[in-house]
TILO-217974 format. One record per residue (C-alpha): x, y, z; residue number from 1. Coordinates in nm, 3 decimals, padded with zeros to 5 digits. Each point is the difference from the previous one (the first is absolute). Example, Ala and Ser with C-alpha at 12.3 -4.5 7.8 and 13.67 -1.06 7.14 Angstrom:
REM TILO-217974
    east   north      up seq
  01.230 -00.450  00.780   1
  00.137  00.344 -00.066   2
This chain:
REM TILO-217974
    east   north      up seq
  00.589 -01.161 -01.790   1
 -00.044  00.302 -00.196   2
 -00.404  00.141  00.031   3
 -00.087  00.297 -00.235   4
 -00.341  00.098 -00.060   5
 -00.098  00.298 -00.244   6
 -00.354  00.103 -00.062   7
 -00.051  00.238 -00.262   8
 -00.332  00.198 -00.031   9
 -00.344  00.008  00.213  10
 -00.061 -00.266  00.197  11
 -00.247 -00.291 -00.146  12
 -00.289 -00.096  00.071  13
 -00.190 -00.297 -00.143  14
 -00.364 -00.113  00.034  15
 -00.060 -00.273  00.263  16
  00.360  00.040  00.135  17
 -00.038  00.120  00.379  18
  00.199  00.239  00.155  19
  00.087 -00.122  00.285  20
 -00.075 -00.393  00.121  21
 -00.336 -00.017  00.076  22
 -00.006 -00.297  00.240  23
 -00.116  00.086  00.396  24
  00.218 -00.204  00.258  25
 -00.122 -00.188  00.262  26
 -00.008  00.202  00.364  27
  00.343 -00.063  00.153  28
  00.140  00.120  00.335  29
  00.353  00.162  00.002  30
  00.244 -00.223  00.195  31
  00.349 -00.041  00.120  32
  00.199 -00.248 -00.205  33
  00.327 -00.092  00.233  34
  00.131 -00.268 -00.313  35
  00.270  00.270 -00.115  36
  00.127  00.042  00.346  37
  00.095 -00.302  00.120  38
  00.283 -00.069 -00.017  39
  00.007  00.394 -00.121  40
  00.332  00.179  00.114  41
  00.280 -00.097  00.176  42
  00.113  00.345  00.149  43
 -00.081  00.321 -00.063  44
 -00.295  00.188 -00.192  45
 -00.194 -00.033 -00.341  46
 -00.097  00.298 -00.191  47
 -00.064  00.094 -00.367  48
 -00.209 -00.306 -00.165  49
 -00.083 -00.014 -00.351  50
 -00.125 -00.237 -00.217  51
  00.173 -00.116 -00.398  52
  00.021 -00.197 -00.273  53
  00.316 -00.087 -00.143  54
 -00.130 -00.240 -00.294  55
 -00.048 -00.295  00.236  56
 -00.306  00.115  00.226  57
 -00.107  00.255  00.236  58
  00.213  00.016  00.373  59
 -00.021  00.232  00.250  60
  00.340  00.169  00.075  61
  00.113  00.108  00.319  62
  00.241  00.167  00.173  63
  00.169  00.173  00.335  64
  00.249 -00.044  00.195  65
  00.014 -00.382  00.109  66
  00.246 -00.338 -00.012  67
 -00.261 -00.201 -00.151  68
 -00.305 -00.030 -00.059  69
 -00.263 -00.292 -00.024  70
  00.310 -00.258  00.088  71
  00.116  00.050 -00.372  72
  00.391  00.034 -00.029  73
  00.169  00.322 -00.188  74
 -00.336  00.248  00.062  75
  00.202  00.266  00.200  76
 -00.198  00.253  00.004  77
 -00.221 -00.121 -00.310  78
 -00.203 -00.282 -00.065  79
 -00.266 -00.099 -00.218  80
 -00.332 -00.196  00.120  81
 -00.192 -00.224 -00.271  82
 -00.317 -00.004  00.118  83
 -00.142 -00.345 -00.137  84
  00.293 -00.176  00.217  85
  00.011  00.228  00.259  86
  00.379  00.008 -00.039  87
  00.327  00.254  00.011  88
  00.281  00.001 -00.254  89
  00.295  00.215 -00.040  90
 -00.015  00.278 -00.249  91
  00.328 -00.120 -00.230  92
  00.288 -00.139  00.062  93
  00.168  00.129  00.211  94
 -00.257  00.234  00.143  95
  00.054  00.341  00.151  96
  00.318  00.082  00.256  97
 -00.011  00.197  00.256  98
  00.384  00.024  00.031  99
  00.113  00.084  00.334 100
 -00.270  00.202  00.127 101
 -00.401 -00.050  00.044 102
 -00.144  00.043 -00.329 103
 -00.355  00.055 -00.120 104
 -00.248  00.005 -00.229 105
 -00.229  00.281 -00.017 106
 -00.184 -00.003 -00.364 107
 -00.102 -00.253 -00.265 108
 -00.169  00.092 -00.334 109
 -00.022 -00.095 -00.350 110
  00.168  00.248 -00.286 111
  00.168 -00.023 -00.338 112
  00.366 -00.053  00.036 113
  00.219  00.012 -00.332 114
 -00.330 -00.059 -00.210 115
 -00.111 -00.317  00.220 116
 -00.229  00.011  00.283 117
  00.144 -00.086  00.337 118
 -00.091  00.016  00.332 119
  00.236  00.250  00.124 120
  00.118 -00.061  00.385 121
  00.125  00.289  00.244 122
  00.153  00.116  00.325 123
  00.320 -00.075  00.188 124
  00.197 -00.267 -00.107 125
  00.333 -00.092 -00.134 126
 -00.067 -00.212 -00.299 127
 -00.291 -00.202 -00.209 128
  00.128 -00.316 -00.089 129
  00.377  00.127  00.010 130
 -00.049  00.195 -00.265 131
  00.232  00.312 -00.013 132
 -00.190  00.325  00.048 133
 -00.305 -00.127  00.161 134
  00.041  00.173  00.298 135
 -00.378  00.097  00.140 136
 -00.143  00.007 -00.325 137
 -00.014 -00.275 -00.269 138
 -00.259 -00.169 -00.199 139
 -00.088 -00.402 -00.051 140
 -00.138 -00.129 -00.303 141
 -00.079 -00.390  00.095 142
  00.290 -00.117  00.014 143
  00.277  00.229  00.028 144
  00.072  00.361  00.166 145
  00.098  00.279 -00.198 146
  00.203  00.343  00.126 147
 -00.219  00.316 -00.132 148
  00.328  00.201  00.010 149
 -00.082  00.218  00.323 150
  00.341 -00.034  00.128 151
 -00.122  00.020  00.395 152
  00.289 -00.052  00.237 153
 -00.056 -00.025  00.410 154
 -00.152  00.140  00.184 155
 -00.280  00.150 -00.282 156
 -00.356 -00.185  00.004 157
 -00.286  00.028 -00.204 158
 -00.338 -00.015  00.197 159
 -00.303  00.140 -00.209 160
 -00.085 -00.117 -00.374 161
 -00.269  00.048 -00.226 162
 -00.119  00.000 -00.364 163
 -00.178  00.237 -00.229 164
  00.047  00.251 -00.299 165
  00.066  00.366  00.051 166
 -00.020  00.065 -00.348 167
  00.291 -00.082 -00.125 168
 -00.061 -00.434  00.011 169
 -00.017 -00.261  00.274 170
  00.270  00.044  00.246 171
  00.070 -00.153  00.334 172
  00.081  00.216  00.287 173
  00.182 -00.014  00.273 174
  00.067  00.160  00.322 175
  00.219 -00.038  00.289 176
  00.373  00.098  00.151 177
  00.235  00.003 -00.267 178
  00.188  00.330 -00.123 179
  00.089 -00.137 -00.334 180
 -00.164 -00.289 -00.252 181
  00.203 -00.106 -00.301 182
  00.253  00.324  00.057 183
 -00.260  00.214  00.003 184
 -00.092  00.268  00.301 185
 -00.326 -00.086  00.051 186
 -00.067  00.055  00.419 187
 -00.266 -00.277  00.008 188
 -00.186 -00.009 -00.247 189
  00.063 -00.151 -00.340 190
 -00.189 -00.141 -00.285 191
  00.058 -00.306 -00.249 192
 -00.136 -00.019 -00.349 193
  00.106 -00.340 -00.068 194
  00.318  00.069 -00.064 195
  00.197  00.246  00.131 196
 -00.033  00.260  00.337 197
 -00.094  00.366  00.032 198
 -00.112  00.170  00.305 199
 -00.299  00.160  00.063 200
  00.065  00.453  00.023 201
  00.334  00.132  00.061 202
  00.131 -00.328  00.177 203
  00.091  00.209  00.302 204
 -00.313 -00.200  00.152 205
 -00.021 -00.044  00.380 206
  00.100  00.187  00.232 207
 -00.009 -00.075  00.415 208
  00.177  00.035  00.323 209
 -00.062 -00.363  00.125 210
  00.085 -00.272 -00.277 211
 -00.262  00.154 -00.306 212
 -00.179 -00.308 -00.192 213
 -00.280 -00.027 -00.224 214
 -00.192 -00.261  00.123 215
 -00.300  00.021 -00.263 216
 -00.113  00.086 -00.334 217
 -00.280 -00.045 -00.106 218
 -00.183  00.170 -00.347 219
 -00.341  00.169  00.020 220
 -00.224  00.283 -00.136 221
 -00.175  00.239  00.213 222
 -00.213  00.138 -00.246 223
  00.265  00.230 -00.132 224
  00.222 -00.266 -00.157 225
  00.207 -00.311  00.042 226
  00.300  00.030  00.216 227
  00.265 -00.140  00.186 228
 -00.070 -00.009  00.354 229
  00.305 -00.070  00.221 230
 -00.036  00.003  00.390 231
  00.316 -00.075  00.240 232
  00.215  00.158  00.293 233
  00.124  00.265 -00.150 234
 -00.012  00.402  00.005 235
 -00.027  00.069 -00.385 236
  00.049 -00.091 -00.316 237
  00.243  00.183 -00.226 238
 -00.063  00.303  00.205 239
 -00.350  00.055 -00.035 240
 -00.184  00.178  00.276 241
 -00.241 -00.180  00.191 242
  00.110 -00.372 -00.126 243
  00.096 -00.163  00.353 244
 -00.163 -00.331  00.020 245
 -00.169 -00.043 -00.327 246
  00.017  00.182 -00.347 247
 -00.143 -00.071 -00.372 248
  00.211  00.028 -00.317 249
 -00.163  00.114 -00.304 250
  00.105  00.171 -00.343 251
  00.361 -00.080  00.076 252
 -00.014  00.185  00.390 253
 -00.055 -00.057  00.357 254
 -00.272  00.191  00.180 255
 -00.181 -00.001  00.331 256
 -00.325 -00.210  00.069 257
 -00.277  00.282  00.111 258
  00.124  00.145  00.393 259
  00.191 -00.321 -00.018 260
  00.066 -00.244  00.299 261
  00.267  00.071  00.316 262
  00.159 -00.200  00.208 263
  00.002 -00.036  00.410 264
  00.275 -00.148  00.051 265
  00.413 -00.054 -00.192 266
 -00.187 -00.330 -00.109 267
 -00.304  00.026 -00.137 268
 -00.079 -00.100 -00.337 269
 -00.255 -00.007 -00.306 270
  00.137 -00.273 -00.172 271
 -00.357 -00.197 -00.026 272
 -00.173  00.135 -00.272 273
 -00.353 -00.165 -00.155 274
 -00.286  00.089 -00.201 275
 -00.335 -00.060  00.080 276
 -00.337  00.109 -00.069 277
 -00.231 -00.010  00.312 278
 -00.327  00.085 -00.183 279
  00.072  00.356 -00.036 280
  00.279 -00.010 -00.269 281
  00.355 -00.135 -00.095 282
  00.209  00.157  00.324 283
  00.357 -00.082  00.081 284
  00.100 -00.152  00.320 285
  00.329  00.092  00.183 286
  00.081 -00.142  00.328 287
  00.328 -00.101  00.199 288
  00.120  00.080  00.329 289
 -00.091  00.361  00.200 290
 -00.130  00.195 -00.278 291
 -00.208  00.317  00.052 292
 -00.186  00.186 -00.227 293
 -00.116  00.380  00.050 294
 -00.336  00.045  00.165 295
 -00.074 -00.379  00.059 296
 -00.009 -00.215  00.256 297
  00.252 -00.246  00.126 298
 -00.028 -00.328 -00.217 299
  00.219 -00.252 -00.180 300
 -00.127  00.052 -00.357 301
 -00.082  00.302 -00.205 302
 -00.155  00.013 -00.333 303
  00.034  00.281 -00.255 304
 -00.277  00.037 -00.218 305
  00.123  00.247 -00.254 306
 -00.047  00.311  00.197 307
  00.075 -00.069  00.359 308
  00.142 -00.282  00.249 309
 -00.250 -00.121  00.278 310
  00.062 -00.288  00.287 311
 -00.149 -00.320 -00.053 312
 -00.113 -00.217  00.269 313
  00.214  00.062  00.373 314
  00.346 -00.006  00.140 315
  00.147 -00.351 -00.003 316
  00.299  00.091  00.152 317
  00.287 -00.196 -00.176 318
  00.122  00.020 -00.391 319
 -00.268 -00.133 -00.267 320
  00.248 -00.222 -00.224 321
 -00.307 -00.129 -00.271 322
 -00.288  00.164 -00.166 323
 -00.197 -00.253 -00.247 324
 -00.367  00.023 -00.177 325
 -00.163 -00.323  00.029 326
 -00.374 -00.135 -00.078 327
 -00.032 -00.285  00.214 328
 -00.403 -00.015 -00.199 329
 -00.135  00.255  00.207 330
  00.155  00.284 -00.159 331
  00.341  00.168 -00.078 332
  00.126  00.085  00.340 333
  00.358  00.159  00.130 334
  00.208 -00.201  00.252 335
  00.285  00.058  00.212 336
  00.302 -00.198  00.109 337
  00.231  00.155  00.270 338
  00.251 -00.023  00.279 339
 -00.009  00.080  00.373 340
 -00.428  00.003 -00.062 341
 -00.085 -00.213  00.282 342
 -00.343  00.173  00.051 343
 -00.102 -00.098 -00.360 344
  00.230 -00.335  00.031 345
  00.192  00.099 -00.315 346
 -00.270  00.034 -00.285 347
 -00.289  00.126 -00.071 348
 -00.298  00.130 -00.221 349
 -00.127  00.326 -00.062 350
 -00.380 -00.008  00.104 351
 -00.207  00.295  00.121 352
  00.298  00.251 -00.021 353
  00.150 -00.199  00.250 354
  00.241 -00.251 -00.019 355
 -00.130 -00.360  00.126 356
  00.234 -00.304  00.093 357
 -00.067 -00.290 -00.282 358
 -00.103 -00.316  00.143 359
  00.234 -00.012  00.276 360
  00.279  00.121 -00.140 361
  00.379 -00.139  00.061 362
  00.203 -00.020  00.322 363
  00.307 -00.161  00.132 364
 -00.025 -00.384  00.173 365
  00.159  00.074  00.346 366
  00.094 -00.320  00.022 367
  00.244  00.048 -00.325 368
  00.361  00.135  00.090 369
  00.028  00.337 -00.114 370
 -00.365  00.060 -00.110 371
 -00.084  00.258  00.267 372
 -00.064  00.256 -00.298 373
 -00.240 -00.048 -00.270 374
 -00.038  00.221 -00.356 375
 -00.107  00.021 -00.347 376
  00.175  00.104 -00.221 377
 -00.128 -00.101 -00.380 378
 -00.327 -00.059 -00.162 379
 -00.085 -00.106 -00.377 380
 -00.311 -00.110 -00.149 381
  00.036 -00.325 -00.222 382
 -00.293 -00.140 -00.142 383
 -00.264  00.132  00.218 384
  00.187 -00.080  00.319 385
  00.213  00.207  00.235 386
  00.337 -00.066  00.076 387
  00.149  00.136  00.334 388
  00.360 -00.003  00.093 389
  00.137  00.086  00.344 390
  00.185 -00.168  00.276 391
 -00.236 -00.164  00.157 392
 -00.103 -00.358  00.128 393
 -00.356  00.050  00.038 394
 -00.281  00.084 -00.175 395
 -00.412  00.022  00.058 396
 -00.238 -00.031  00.283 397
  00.034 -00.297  00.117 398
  00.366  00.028 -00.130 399
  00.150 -00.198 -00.259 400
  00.388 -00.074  00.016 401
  00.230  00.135 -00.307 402
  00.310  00.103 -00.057 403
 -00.017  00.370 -00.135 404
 -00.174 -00.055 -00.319 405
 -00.388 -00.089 -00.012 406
 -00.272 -00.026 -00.278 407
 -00.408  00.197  00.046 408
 -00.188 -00.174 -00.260 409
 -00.250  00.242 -00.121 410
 -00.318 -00.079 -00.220 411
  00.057  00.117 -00.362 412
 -00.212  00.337 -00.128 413
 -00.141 -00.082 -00.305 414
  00.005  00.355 -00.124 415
  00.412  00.018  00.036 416
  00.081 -00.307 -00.242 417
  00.196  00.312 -00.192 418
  00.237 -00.044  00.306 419
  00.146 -00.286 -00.162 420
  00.296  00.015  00.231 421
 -00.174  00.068  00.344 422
  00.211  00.285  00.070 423
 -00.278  00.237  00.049 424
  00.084  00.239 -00.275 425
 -00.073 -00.053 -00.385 426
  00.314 -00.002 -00.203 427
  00.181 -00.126 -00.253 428
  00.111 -00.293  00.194 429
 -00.363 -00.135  00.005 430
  00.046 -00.035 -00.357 431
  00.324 -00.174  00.012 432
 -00.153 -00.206  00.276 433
 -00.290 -00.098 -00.192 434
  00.190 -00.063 -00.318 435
  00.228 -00.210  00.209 436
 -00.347 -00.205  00.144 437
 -00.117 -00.025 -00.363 438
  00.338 -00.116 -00.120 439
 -00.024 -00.270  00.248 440
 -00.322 -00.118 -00.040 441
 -00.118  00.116  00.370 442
 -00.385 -00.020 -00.025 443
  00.013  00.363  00.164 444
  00.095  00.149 -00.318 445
 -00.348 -00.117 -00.165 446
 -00.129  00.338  00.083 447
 -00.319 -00.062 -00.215 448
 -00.074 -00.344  00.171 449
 -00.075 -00.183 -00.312 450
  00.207 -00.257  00.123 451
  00.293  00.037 -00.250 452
  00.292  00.238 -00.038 453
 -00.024  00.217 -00.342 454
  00.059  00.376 -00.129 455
 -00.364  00.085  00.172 456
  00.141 -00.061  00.347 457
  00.301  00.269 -00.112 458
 -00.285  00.233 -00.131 459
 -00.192 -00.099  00.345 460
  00.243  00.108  00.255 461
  00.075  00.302 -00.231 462
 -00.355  00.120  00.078 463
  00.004 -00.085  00.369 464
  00.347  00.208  00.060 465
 -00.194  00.273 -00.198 466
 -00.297 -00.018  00.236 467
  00.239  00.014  00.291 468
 -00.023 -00.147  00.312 469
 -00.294  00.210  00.216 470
C-alpha cells in the first residue's frame, strides 16, 4: 500500500486533547517469551528483525542466513512471524535464492520505491522471487518483489542501511562491498531517492588491504549538523586522511570523525553504529571487533559525543554484531548482542558504565549437534518488546529452549506512545504505522482514549511526536 503523510504548518494543538496517552500501566516484570523460537530456525543464524505493514496487518520480518525457519516452507533466509498465531510464512512466491552459494540477509527497512512504499530487503542473494535484477537488493510490496535497478552481480553485498534527509529529500542509504550500483562507481556507498542511484562523494569510496566493507550507516547530528556516519573495515574513504574505520559525509564530502578510531588487527571493524543518549546528551555509538581509540582504554564500544571518542563499559573480547535502544518501562537503555562473548553470554545492557549480562543471556544446548558456539547477532524493538537473533538454543536463567530467535516482553512507557513503531527512534514511520493502526481500526490508534477513532486521535499523536519521547 502506498502511505503518504504531509503536514503543512505548526503543529496543533487543541484544548482537552492530551499529548501523549495519559493512562499508567499496571507494574509488569520483563520476561523471556520462547513462543517465536520454537520451532525457530532450522540451521544457521537470525539477524536484522523489523516489523511492517503491508495493508493486511503488522508482522515482524526476519532474516539471516537459515533453511527455514519456524517449520514454514520457502523462508530461506526470510520469514515473516504473525504474532496473533504465532506462525511463519514465506515472504512471496517464490521467496529469496541463494543460488549456489550461502546467501544472507543482512538489512530490512521500509522506503519509497517507484512512488510506493515498500519494505526494501538486502544482502547477499541471487534473486527475490525470480525476479531479474534482484540480486542483494530488492523491495516487496505485499505481494510481489520488485528490482530497484542496482544491477549487483556476485560476489557484491550490501550490509548497512538507513533512512533520513540530508537536505536534498528522503533517501535510503546503503553501504557495503560493491564497486559499482546501477553502472555507477560508487566504492560502497550509494544512495536511492526512490527512483534511481547516485553515490555518495566521488564514488571512489572504500579503500582496504583485507576485503574493505561498510558494514554500517547510520545518520546523526553531533551538534554541528546532520550527517552520514559510515563505519566498516576499511582505510579511507575517497582518500581522505584519517577515515580508516569510520567517516561522516556531509555537504557532498567525506571527512574524518574527531582523532578518529584505529584498528588492532587486518580485521577489525566499526561497522555497528547507534545513537543514544545516556543522560548527558544525544552521543553516537560505534562498536565492532578490536577497535582502539587514542588515549582510552581497551573496550568494545566507543561513543563520540561531538568533540571526542571515549570507551564505554570494558573489553568483551569478541565482535559486537547489534546495538539497539530499548525501554523495557524502566527507562531507555542500550543493549548489546555479540559473538564469541561467553563472559557476558552473548547480550547485554549497559548499566553503571559497565556492561551487565541480561537475564541470563543465550548459550548453546550441549546436548544439540553442532551447538558448541553460541552468538547474537540481531536485535529490533517491536512494540515494546525486544527481539534477539543469534544461533543459539538457549535462553534465561533457568534456561528456556529456542531455536535462534526469542521474544523480551517489556512493559510499555507511557511517555513514548510517539514511538508508534517501537523502534526506539521517532520517525516518519511512526506515522505511517499509526495511520496504518487507525486505518485498521486497532484500538491503539485511539490516542485520545475517547473510545472511538476520529481526526482528534490524528491531532493527538501529532502532539505526542511533538513532545517527544523523554
Amino acid at each position: 500500500m502506498n502511505h503518504k503523510i504531509r503536514f503543512s504548518g505548526p503543529l496543533l494543538a487543541l484544548a482537552g486533547v492530551a499529548a501523549t496517552t495519559p493512562s499508567a500501566l499496571a507494574q509488569c516484570q520483563p520476561t523471556w517469551d520462547p513462543a517465536i523460537g520454537n520451532p525457530g530456525i532450522s540451521t544457521g543464524y537470525v539477524q536484522p528483525m523489523r516489523a511492517w505493514d503491508d495493508g493486511t496487518g503488522e508482522r515482524l520480518y526476519a532474516g539471516g542466513s537459515f533453511n527455514s525457519i519456524g517449520g514454514a516452507a520457502g523462508t530461506t533466509i526470510l520469514g515473516r512471524w504473525d504474532r496473533d498465531t504465532n506462525t511463519w510464512s514465506r515472504v512471496g512466491t517464490p521467496g529469496l535464492s541463494t543460488g549456489s552459494t550461502n546467501g544472507f540477509v543482512t538489512r530490512i527497512v521500509p522506503f519509497e520505491v517507484f512512488g510506493q512504499e515498500r519494505l526494501v530487503v538486502a544482502g547477499f542473494f541471487a534473486s527475490a522471487g525470480a525476479m531479474p535484477d534482484t540480486q542483494s537488493i530488492a523491495a516487496w510490496n505485499g505481494s510481489v518483489w520488485v528490482s530497484m535497478g542496482s544491477q549487483l552481480v556476485a560476489p557484491n553485498s550490501i550490509w548497512g542501511t538507513d533512512v533520513g534527509d540530508l537536505g536534498d529529500g528522503q533517501r535510503l542509504f546503503v553501504g557495503g562491498a560493491f564497486p559499482t550500483i546501477a553502472g555507477i562507481p560508487a566504492g560502497g556507498l550509494a544512495q536511492w531517492d526512490g527512483n534511481a542511484w547516485a553515490a555518495l562523494g566521488t564514488g571512489v569510496g572504500i579503500t582496504g588491504p583485507f576485503s574493505p566493507t561498510v558494514f554500517g550507516v547510520k545518520l546523526f547530528d553531533d551538534g554541528s549538523g546532520l550527517a552520514l556516519y559510515a563505519g566498516g573495515r576499511f582505510d579511507g574513504i575517497d582518500g581522505v586522511p584519517n577515515t580508516d574505520l569510520i567517516a561522516r559525509f556531509r555537504d557532498g564530502a567525506w571527512e574524518a570523525v574527531g582523532a578518529g578510531l584505529s584498528a588492532s588487527s587486518i580485521t577489525a571493524d566499526a561497522g555497528v553504529l547507534e545513537v543514544f543518549d545516556d543522560g548527558t546528551g544525544p552521543a553516537l555509538y560505534a562498536a565492532g571487533r578490536s577497535l582502539i581509540a587514542p588515549g582510552q582504554p581497551g573496550a568494545s564500544v566507543f561513543k563520540w559525543d561531538g568533540s571526542s571518542w571515549t570507551a564505554v563499559g570494558q573489553s568483551l573480547g569478541g565482535a559486537v554484531t547489534a546495538l539497539q535502544v530499548w525501554d523495557d518501562g524502566s527507562g531507555p537503555a542500550l543493549y548489546l548482542a555479540g559473538t564469541a562473548m561467553p563472559g557476558i553470554r552473548y547480550i547485554a545492557r549497559l548499566e553503571g558504565g559497565q556492561w551487565v549480562t541480561l537475564d541470563g543471556g543465550i548459550s548453546p544446548e550441549p546436548s544439540v549437534s553442532g551447538s558448541g558456539f553460541a552468538s547474537a547477532f540481531g536485535l529490533a524493538v517491536w512494540d515494546n518488546d525486544l527481539y534477539v537473533g543469534g544461533s543459539f538454543t538457549l535462553v534465561g536463567d533457568p534456561s528456556q529452549s529456542v531455536r535462534g530467535i526469542i521474544r523480551r516482553t517489556g512493559c510499555a512507557s507511557p511517555s513514548c506512545y510517539a514511538d508508534f513503531d517501537g523502534d526506539g527512534e521517532l520517525t516518519i514511520f511512526d506515522f505511517l504505522a499509526f495511520q496504518n493502526a487507525f486505518a485498521a481500526s486497532d484500538p491503539a490508534a485511539d490516542c485520545d482514549e475517547d473510545g472511538s477513532l476520529t481526526l482528534f486521535d490524528f491531532l493527538c499523536f501529532q502532539n505526542a511526536f511533538a513532545a517527544g519521547c523523554g
